[in-house]
N, C-alpha and C positions, 0 to 999 in steps of 0.2 A: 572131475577129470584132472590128474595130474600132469602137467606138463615137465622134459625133463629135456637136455639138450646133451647131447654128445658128439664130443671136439676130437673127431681122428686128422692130423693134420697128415697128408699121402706128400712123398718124395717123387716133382714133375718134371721128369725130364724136357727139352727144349722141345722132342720129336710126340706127337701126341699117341702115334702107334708104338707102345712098347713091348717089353715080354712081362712075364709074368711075374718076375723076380722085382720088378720096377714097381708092379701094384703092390708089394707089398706096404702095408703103411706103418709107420712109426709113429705110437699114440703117447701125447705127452700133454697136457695141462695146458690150457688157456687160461687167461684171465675171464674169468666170468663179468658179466654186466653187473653182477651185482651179489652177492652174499655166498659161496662154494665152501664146499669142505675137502680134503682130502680123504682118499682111499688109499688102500694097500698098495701094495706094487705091481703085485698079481692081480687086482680088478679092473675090472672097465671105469676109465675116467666118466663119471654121470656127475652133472653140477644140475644141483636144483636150483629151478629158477625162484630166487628171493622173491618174496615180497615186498613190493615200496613200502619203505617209510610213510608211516600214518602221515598225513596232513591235516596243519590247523585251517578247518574251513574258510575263518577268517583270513586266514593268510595266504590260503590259494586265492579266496575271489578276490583281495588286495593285489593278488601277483597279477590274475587274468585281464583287471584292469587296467593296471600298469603296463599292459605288456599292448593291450589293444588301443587304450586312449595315450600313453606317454611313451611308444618303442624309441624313441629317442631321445628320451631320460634327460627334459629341458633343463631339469634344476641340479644336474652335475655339476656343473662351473658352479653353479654356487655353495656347494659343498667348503666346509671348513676355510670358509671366507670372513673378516670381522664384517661387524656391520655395514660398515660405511662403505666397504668395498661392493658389497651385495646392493647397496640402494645405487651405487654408482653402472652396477652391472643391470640391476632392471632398469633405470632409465634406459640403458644403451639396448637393454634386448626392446622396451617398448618403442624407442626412437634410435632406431639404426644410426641417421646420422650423425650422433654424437659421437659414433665410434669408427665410423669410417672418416669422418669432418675433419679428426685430426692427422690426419695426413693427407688433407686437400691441397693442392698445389696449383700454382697457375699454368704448368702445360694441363694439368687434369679439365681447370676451367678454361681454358682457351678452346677444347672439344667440346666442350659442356654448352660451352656459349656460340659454338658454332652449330650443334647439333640440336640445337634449344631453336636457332632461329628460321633453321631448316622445317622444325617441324610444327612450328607457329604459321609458316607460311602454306603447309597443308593444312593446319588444320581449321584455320579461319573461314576457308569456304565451307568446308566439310560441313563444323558446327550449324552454320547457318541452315544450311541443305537437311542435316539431319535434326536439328530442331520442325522443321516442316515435316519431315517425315514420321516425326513423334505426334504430328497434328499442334503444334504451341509454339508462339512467335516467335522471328531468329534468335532476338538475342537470350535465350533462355539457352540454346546452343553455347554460344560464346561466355554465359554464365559458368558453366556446366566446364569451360575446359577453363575457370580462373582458379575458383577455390579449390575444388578436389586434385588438381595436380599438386598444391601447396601442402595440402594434408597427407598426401602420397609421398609426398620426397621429403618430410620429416619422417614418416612412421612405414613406409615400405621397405623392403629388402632389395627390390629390383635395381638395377641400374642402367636396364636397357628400357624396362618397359613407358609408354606414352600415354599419358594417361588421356578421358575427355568421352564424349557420347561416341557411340559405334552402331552401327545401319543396322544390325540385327536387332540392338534393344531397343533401339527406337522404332522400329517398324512394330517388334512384340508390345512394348507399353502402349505405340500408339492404338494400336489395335485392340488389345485386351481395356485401355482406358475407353473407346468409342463405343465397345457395349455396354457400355457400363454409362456414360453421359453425352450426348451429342457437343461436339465443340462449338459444334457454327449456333447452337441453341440456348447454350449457357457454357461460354466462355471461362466464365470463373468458377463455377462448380469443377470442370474441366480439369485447370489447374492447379487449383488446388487437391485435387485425387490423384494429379499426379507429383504434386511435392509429400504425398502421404503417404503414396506407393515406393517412393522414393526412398522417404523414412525404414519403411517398415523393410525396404529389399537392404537397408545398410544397417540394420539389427539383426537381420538374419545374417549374413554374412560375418558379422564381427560373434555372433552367437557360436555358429559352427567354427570360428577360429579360435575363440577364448574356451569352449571345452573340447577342442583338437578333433571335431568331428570332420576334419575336411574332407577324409576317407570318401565320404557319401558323396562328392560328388565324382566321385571313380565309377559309383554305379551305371554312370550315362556311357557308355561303353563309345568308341573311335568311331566304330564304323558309325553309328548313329549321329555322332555330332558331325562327322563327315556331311551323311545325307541333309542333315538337317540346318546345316549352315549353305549347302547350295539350291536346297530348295528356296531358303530364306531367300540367297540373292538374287535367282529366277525372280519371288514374287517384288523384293525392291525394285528390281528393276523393270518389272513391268507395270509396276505406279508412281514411275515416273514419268510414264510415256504421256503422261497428265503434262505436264511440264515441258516437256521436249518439243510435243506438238501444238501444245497451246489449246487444250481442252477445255471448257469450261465447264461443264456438267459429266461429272466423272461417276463412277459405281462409289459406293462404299467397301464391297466386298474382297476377297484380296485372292479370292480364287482365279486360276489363269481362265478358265471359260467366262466366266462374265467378264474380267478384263478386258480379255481381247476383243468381247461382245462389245461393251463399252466403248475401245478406240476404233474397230470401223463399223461401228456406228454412225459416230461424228463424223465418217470421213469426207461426208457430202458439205457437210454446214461447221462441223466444229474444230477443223484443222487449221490451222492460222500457218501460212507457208514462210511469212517471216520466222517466225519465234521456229519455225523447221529448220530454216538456215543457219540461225544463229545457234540452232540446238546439236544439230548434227556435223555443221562445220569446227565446233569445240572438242564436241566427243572425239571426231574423229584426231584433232589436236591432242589429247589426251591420252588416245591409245597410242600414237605414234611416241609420244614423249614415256611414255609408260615401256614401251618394245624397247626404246635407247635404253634407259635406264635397266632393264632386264639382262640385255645383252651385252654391254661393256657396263661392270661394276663402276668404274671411273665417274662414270655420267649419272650416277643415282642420284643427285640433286637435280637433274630436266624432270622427271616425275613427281619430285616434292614441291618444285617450282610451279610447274606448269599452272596447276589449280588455279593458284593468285595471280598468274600472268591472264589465265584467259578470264575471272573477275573481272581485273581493271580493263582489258581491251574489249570484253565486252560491254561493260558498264559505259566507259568513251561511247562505243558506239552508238548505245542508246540512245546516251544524253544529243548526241551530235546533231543525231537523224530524226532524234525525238518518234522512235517507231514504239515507244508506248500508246502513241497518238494513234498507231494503226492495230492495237489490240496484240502487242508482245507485254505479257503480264510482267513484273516487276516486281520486286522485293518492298517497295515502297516506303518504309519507315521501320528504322531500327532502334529502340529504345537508347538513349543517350546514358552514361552512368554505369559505373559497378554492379554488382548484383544489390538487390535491395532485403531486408529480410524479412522470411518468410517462416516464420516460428507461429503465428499468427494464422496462417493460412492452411496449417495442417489439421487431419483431422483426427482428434483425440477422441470423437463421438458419436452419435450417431449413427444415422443409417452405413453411412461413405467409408465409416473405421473398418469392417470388413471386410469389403470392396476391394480397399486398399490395402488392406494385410494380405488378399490373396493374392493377388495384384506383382506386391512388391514381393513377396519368397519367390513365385515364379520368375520375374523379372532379374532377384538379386542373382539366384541358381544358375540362370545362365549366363551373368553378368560374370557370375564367380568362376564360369566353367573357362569361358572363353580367356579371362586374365591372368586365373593362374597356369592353363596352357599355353601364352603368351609366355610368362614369367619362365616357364621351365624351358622353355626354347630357349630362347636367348641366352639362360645359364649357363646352359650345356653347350652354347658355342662357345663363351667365354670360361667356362670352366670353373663357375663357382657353383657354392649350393644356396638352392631358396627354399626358404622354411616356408613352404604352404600355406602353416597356420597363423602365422603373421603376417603373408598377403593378405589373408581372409579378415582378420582384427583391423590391419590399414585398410583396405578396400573398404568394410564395414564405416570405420569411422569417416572415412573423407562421405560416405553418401550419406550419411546422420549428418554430418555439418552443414552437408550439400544444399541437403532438403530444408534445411531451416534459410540457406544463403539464396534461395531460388533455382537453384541446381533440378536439375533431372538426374536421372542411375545415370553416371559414367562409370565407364571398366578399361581394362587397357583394349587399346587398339592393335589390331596388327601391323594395318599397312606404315601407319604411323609410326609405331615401335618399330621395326624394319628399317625405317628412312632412319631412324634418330640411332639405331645399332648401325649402318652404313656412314652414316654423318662424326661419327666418331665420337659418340657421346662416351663418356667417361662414370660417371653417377650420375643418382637422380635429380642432380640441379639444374641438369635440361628441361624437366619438368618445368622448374622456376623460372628459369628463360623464359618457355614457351607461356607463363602464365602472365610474366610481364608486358610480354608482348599484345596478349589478350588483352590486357589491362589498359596500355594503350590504346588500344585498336577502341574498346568499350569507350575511354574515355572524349576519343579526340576524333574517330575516323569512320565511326557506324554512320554517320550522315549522309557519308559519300557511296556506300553503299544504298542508296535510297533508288538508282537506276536501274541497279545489276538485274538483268532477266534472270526468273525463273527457269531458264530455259539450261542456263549457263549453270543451274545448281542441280537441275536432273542431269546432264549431264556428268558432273563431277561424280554425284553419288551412284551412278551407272559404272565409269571405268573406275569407282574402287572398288565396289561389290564384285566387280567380276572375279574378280583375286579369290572370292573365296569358292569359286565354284573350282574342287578340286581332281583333276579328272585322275589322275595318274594315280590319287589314293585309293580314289574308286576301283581302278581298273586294280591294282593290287589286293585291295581287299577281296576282288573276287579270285584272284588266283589263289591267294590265303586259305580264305575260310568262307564257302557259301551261305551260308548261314548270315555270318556277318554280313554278308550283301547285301540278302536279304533285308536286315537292320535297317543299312544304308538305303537302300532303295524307298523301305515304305516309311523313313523319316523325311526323305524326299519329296515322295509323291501325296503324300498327306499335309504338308507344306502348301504344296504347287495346284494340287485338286481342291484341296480343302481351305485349311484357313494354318496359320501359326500357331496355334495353341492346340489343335489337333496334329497338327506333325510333332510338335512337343509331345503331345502324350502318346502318340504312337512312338515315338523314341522312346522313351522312357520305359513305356510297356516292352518293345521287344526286348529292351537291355535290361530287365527285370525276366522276361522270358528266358533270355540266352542263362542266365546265373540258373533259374528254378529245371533247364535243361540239362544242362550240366552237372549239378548239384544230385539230382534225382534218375540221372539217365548218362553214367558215368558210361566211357569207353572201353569198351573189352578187345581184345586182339588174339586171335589164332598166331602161335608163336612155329614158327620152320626155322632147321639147324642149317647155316651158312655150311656151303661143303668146303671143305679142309677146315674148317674149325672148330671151336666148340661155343661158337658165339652164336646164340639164338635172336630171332628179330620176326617182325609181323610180314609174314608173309604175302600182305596188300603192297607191301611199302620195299618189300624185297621178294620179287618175283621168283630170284634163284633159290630162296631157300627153301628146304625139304623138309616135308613130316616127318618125322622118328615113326616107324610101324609098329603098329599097336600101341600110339603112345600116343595120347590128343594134349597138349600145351596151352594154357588161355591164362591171358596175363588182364589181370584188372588196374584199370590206372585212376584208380582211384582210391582215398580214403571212405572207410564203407561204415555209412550211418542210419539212421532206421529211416532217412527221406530215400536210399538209394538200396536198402540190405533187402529186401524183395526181389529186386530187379537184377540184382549180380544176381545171384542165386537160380531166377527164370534164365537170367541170359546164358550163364552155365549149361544150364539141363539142356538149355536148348544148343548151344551148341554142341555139343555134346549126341543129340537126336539126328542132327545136321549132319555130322558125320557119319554115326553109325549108317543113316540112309545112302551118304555116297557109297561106304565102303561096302556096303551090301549089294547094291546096283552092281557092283565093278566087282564082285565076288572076291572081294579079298577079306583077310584076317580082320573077326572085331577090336573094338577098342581094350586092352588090356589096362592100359592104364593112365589115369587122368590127373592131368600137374597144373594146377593153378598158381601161376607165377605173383608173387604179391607184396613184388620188390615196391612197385610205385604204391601202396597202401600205406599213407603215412601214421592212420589212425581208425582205430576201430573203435565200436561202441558197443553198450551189451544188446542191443537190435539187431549188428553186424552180426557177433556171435549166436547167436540165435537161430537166426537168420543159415549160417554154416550147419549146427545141428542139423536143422531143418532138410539142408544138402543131402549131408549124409544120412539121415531116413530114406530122403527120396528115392537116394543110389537102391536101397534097399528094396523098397518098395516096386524099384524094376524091375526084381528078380537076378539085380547083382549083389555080392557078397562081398565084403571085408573081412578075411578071416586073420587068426594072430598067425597060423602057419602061415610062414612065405613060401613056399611052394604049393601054387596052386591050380588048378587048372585056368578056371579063365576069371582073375580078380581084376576092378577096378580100385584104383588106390587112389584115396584124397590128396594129395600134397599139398600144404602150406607154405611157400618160402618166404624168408623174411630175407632179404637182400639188405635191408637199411642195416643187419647185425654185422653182416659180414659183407662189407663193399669191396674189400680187397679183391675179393672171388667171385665178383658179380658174373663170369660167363662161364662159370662150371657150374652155378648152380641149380641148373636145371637139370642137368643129369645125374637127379638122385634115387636112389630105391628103398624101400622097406628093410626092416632091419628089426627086429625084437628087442625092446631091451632085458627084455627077463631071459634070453638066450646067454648061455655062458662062454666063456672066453673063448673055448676050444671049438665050440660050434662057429664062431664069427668070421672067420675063414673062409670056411665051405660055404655060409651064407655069399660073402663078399663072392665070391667064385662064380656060385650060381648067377647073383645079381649081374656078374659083366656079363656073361654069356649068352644070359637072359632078357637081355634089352638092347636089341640092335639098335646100329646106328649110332651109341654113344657110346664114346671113348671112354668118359672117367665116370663109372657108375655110381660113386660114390662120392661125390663134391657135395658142398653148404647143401644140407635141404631138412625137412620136416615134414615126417607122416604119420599119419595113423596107423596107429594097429588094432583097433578096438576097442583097449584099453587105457592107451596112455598114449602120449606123443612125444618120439623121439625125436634127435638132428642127429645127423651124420656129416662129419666135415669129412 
């Protein structure tokens, strides 16, 4: 099959109804895309379409690479730099703050260090609470937010985000670690699988950053982490009710039917009405101080406060009334000391290596999901850019160091990063506030925490988890895209029915769904001509626009490859059936002619074309005909449009017709004649397009 294009460019006047004298067109030379020869004066300008340039295979799949794993071509800056300049630029790209550090100033730290101790004072309770929620003793919490914020604000990019444990990965690791070893049965097996899991989620993470794979985790599609982050805090929040009420004999399981079975259950024998008091007179302190800070930005420190206010007032109380004495459970003893290390305690072996390698990729993946979605918010209010793959290398490495330091996975926080982007953090050395603070707190003040009710830490991890239950996303997502709701919904309810690790992989699977959907079950559109114009549009989506008679329009919006060049092809014919049957019903004229729009086709492949062949048999095979004369009685005509050749002209190009090119000059005329008279409805019958004639395929601009 030879393909050939021909450039008539037509003189348009401003009015679209003209005379005849105005169709006349004046044919003069474009620049071809690629290799042309000239003709006489007297021929028709025909530019054959060149061949590419041969490619060294080597150097396509070097480009392919480059183009897939480096589109943002890291090693530019270092281009035609001396040495010493290049070891001075990779330190700075591996450790950011050697390059922002020098222009640190003291108004910078004067935020840094106010915003540092805003969110040491939320995040002291939190640790604790979420250490309990991982199932491992508090201060393993308060470990967890010393070191990895120090390894973050040397080697991070962010300078909003907070780093420290967060109620979804501790609820996922606690969980995913209790199948795997009973806590209350063996404590230090326990632990130690989770300094291993820990390990192995900050080598995944620094993995997919050091070979730029961060791409993958784009795969977990919005609407899914949407679902799946408020189902999360549904189930947090309902195993706290353990805490709140003062339960002693709680489920294990984290489904909402047995939970709720669980708490009235007890209601008779195992509710304790004190530790109710103290649990719900907090919360409700909590949410109120949470509404201020919501609703005048001014006040965003009564919600980062509150936390450590209602600790110590409720800790007093305890101590005062001594109502541990009447069975309000207690925090009881929090290890004194920095973190101690735990390099020793991992497991490099064995049964538990595993365990924990599965453990921790799941664990890092969502760790990674959740922080560099954090990181890109925040950028985007402040107006820098964050390099992905270097959150993913810093994240990585602070939980390698973590795990060895007694750390569990931290990731950035939201509500946290929020307080410390309102508090006016400046860089990451808020981080290192907030770590010294910890450092204190480990060193000099876990004692005094020896009272604090349990009651007072469900609570906290109650009104922060609410935050992520996001209604407004949801509700947009369904105006959106149903589908995507869908997503959302059963990453939700597989969460809240089931367990965490099934609503993770029901996310996961739909958002692998929705791409293999898409991919293989591309979009088609019946195309109607706006009236007074020449602009065509989908007729779903624009009620006023009108068919062309005897002319059926279908635009594919996709790139067509052999997972989807079947399916175009069925959906064609079939549309295509779909009509002939209305216009048959309604006794009107058949389909003369059939224009596949295929402007949005960014690429084809030789299955696509095949697949087209295959079309035009079909045509055939119905008993319609393609013949090379263009006068004919009743022809269906394939059109091809390439819109991405000629954008200029993207709304004439639909109304194009047939055209011979082996017809000679003097016939092209009369052709052009017939063609306006002959296809109602359209004004310029001969703008950008591409048909078959049997033989060859032409374009007619």
């Amino acid at each position: 099959m030879i393909l050939h294009y021909r450039y008539i460019q037509q003189t348009m006047s401003s009015t679209i109804h003209s005379t005849d004298e105005e169709h006349q067109t004046k044919e003069m030379d474009i620049r071809s895309l690629s290799s042309s020869r000239r003709h006489p004066q007297n021929a028709p300008h025909i530019h054959k379409v060149g061949v590419p340039p041969k490619q060294n295979l080597f150097k396509e799949f070097k480009a392919t690479v480059k183009e897939t794993l480096f589109a943002d071509d890291p090693l530019r800056p270092f281009k035609d730099q001396p040495g010493s300049k290049k070891f001075v630029m990779g330190m700075q790209t591996l450790f950011p703050i050697l390059e922002w550090g020098r222009s640190y100033n003291f108004t910078k730290l004067r935020g840094d260090i106010i915003a540092g101790l805003t969110i040491a004072s939320l995040c002291i309770p939190q640790d604790i609470g979420y250490a309990k929620l991982a199932n491992l003793d508090p201060q393993y919490g308060l470990y967890s937010s010393f070191v990895p914020p120090l390894i973050y604000a040397f080697m991070g990019s962010s300078r909003d985000i907070a780093i420290g444990p967060v109620a979804v990965v501790s609820l996922l690791l606690g969980t995913l670690l209790q199948n795997e070893v009973d806590y209350k049965a063996d404590a230090e097996a326990y632990r130690r699988l989770a300094f291993t899991a820990t390990f192995f989620a900050g080598i995944t993470q620094a993995t997919l950053g050091f070979f730029r794979l961060g791409f993958l985790i784009d795969f977990l599609s919005h609407a899914a982490v949407v679902g799946f982050m408020g189902g999360a805090a549904i189930t947090i929040a309902l195993q706290q009710l353990k805490g709140l009420f003062g339960i002693q004999n709680f489920t294990k399981k984290t489904d909402i039917v047995s939970v709720l079975h669980s708490v009235f259950g007890a209601a008779h024998h195992g509710w304790n009405w004190r530790t109710i008091v103290i649990g719900i007179s907090f919360l409700a302190f909590l949410l109120v101080a949470k509404y201020i800070g919501k609703k005048n930005k001014k006040f965003f420190w009564v919600p980062a406060i509150a936390p450590l206010i209602s600790v110590v007032l409720s800790t007093f109380f305890v101590f005062i009334t001594r109502a541990d004495k009447h069975g309000v459970q207690i925090v009881r003893h929090i290890e004194k000391g920095i973190n101690p290390s735990s390099v020793k305690e991992i497991y490099f072996s064995g049964q538990f290596l595993l365990k924990g390698f599965r453990i921790g990729v799941v664990a890092g993946m969502i760790a990674l999901t959740e922080a560099v979605a954090i990181g890109r918010t925040f950028a985007s209010m402040k107006d820098y850019q964050l390099d992905g793959n270097k959150e993913m290398v810093a994240l990585g490495t602070m939980n390698v160091v973590g795990s060895m330091t007694s750390c569990y996975v931290a990731t950035g926080s939201f509500s946290r990063s929020a307080v410390n982007y309102m508090a006016g953090c400046q860089t990451a050395v808020s981080n290192i506030v907030m770590s010294f603070i910890v450092f204190l707190t480990l060193q000099f003040i876990t004692p005094l925490f020896k009272y604090t009710p349990n009651a007072i830490l469900a609570a906290i991890i109650i009104s922060a988890v609410l935050g992520l239950i996001d209604f407004e996303a949801a509700i947009l997502i369904w105006k959106i895209d149903k589908f995507d709701f869908i997503a959302c919904m059963g990453a939700f309810f597989g969460v809240v029915f089931s367990s965490v690790e099934i609503g993770l992989l029901i996310a996961v699977s739909i958002s692998f769904a929705k791409i293999l959907l898409q991919v293989t079950r591309p979009r088609t559109a019946i195309l109607g001509k706006l009236p007074g114009t020449t602009v065509y549009r989908n007729i779903q989506q624009y009620p006023g626009a009108t068919k062309v008679q005897g002319v059926l329009i279908v635009r594919v919006d996709s790139a067509i490859y052999f997972s989807n060049s079947n399916y175009i092809k069925e959906r064609i014919l079939r549309w295509l059936m779909d009509e002939e049957e209305q216009l048959k019903s309604s006794f009107q004229p058949k389909i003369q002619f059939l224009i596949v729009e295929m402007s949005p086709v960014t690429d084809i492949d030789t299955s696509g074309i095949h697949a087209l062949e295959e079309l035009h048999k079909s045509l055939h095979k119905r008993d319609v005909q393609v013949k090379n004369n263009f006068c004919t009685s009743v022809t269906i005509s394939l059109f091809f449009l390439f819109l991405k050749l000629f954008s200029n002209l993207s709304q004439e190009i639909i109304t194009c017709r047939i055209i011979k090119i082996e017809q000679k000059k003097k016939k092209e005329k009369k052709a052009f004649r017939l063609a306006k008279n002959g296809l109602p409805g359209v004004s310029n019958p001969m703008s950008v397009g591409a048909a078959y004639s049997g033989k060859s395929w032409t374009c007619g601009d």
